[in-house]
Every structure is written in structure tokens, then in C-alpha cells.
C-alpha positions as CSV (number, residue, x, y, z in Angstrom):
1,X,-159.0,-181.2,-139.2
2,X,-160.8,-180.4,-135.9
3,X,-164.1,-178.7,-137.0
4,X,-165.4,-178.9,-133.0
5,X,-163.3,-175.1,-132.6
6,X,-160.3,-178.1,-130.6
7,X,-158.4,-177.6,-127.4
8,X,-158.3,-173.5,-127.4
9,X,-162.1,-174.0,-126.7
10,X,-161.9,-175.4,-123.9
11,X,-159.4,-172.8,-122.3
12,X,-156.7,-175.5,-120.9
13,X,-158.6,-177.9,-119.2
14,X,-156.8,-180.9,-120.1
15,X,-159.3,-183.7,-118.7
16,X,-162.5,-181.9,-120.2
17,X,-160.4,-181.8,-123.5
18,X,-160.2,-185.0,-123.7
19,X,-163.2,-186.1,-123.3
20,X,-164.3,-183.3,-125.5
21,X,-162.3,-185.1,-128.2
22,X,-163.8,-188.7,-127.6
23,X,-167.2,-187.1,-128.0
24,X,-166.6,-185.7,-131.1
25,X,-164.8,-188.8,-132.6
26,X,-168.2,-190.8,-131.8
27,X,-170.7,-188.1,-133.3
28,X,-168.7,-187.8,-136.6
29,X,-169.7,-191.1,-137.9
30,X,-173.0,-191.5,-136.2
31,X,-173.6,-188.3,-138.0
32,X,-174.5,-186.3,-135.3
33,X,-172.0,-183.5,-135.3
34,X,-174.8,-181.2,-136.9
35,X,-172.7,-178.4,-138.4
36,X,-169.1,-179.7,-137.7
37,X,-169.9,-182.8,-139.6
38,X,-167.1,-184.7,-141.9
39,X,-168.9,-186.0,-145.0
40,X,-167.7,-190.0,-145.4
41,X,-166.1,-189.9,-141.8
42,X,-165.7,-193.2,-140.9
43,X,-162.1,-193.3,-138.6
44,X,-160.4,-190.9,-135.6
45,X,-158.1,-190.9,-133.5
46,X,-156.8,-188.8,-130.2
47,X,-154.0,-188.1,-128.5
48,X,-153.6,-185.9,-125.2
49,X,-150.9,-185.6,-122.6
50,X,-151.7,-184.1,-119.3
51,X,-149.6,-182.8,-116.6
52,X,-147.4,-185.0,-114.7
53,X,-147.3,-187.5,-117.9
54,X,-150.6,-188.2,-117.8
55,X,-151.9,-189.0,-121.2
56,X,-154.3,-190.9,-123.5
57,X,-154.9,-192.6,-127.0
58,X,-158.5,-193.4,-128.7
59,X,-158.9,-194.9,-132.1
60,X,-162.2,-195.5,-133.1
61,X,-163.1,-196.8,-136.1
62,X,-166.7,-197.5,-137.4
């Protein structure tokens, strides 16, 4: 479930993505994600590849 609209919103830019993604993971269970918020949300994880086989994996767990 991405309630933060995911990568579309962002129109392809795959480092902004990212980031986008690892913000949202952190404001889920801090319970600041205002509207987009995941009642009991305690656990996320990421995944994004870039060009050129670029990529990167968050888990964060509170």
C-alpha cells in the first residue's frame, strides 16, 4: 500500500523517488503522515533501481 500517491507522483525522477520513499517510511510511525497515515504502522521497507544499476534498499523498523 503506498498512500503517499508513489512513484507516478513524482513523474520519473528516480533519486527524488527515493528519497520520497524514505520520508514517508519515517513519518508513518512517528505518526506524522497527516492524511496518508497507516493506523498500527510500525515496519517499511523500499526498494528502487535507477539507471545504470543503480539501486537502493531501506528497512526501518520502529
Amino acid at each position: 500500500m503506498n498512500p503517499g500517491g508513489g512513484p507516478a507522483s513524482l513523474v520519473g525522477v528516480v533519486p527524488a523517488q527515493a528519497i520520497a520513499r524514505a520520508c514517508e517510511l519515517t513519518r508513518q510511525p512517528r505518526r506524522r503522515a497527516g492524511a496518508r497515515r497507516i493506523p498500527g504502522k510500525r515496519a517499511g521497507t523500499s526498494a528502487d533501481q535507477g539507471l545504470f544499476g543503480h539501486g537502493s534498499a531501506v528497512i526501518l523498523t520502529r
